[in-house]
C-alpha positions, 0 to 999 in steps of 0.5 A: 756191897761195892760192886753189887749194892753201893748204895748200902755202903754207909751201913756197912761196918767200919771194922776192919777184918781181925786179920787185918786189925791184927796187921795192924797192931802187929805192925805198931804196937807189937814192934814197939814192945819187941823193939823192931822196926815195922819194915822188918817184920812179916805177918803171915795169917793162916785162915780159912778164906781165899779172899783173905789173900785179896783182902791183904793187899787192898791198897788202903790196908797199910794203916801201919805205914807198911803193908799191914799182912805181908802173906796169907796162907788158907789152912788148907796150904799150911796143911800140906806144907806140915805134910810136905815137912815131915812135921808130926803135928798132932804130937808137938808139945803144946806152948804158951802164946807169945805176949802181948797178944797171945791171950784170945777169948771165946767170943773170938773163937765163935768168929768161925761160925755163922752166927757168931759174930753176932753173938760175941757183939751182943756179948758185949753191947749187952753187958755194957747196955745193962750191966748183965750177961745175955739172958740166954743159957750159956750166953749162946744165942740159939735162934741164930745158931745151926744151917738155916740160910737166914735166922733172925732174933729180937731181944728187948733191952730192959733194965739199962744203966743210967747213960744207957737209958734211951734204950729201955724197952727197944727191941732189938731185931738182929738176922744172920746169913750165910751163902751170898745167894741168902745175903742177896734176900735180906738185903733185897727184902729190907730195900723193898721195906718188908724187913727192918733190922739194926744189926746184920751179920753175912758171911759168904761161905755155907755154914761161916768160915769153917766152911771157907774156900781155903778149909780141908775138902770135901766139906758137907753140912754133917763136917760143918755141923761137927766143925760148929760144935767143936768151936762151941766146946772151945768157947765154953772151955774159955777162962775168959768168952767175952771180948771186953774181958780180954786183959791183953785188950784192955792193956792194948787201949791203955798203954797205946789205942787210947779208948774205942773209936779214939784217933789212934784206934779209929786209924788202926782198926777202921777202913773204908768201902768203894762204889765198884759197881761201874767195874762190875759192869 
């Protein structure tokens, strides 16, 4: 969008990336309640995005007062790294994650999968909507599952609570892609008026981030379609699928965020895009 589309840029998301909300929280919150100071402490993410490592040290990602993620490492580096060890990964003895932010939902292991983000917002913006779970088997939302490069699907709000009223009987048009080649259709179909949706999740790599640029080669779409499933099975084996009923979330909003969108959490969590477009040329 900034080099590219500017002119969308106030339709984008605020949200910052989880790796860098994660910086962030990491660098405040966590180092209050370990009794560090910020500037001793390193965050290191492991991902499957090369453009994580980019996207670490753009200048606005210091919300902590520090470089918000000092390092990134893809997958497929820290691969290597254990082999280079000697590390007998696959027999390590499992261990709990360290509080107060070791507790994850399957909304967040859904994030891998094209169509997922989509998914883990509507979990919850549904739920909060009209006070039910998503009416779809499983919560999983099929239409925007699977490889097809752009899937959409509409779902009419029914039945609201009573603050959410003006919303009875939309209904909502939501379109997922990925590959920057299918992020270019929608984007050029809703400019020319043939397309309108609320909500638009793109994702760069073929299949979502278990198809990123840091991820294990060579990938074809019968290990993506595999690497899918697996995170589907991880989600539905959760004690807890849905972002909101995360209890280390909701004690992170009470003991320090304050509440969604508040000052504290707008600053921590947010960010802002840039017109690029003239460097592009």
């Amino acid at each position: 969008m900034e080099y590219f589309y500017p002119e969308l840029i106030p339709n984008v998301s605020t949200c910052k990336s989880p790796q860098q909300m994660f910086g962030a929280v990491a660098k405040t919150y966590y180092t209050d309640k370990i009794e560090k100071k910020k500037e001793d402490v390193v965050v290191v993410s492991i991902m499957p995005c090369t453009a994580k490592k980019f996207e670490c040290n753009r200048e606005e990602m210091n919300a902590s007062g520090v470089k918000d993620v000092d390092y990134v490492l893809t997958t497929r580096e820290l691969g290597k790294m254990i082999k280079q060890a000697g590390i007998d990964f696959v027999n390590l003895p499992d261990e709990e994650m360290d509080a107060p932010l070791g507790i994850s939902t399957g909304a967040a292991d859904i994030f891998a999968n094209t169509g997922g983000v989509m998914e883990a917002a509507l979990r919850t913006v549904y739920e909060i909507v009209t006070g039910r779970e998503l009416p779809f088997n499983g919560l999983h939302i099929t239409p925007i599952e699977g490889l097809e490069g752009v899937k959409e699907a509409s779902l009419k709000i029914e039945d609201t609570k009573e603050e959410w009223k003006f919303l009875e009987g939309v209904t909502v048009n939501v379109a997922v892609a990925h590959g920057l080649g299918n992020a270019k259709k929608i984007i050029e179909e809703i400019k020319s008026g043939k397309k309108q949706y609320h909500f638009i999740e793109i994702m760069t790599c073929p299949g979502g981030c278990i198809g990123g640029g840091g991820q294990p080669r060579m990938t074809t779409d019968e290990i993506r379609k595999a690497r899918i499933q697996a995170i589907y099975k991880e989600d539905e084996g959760r004690k807890y699928r849905k972002s909101h009923e995360n209890p280390a979330l909701k004690v992170l909003y009470e003991e320090f965020l304050g509440k969604p969108l508040g000052e504290r959490s707008h600053h921590l969590l947010h960010t802002k895009y840039f017109n690029k477009k003239d460097e592009n040329a």
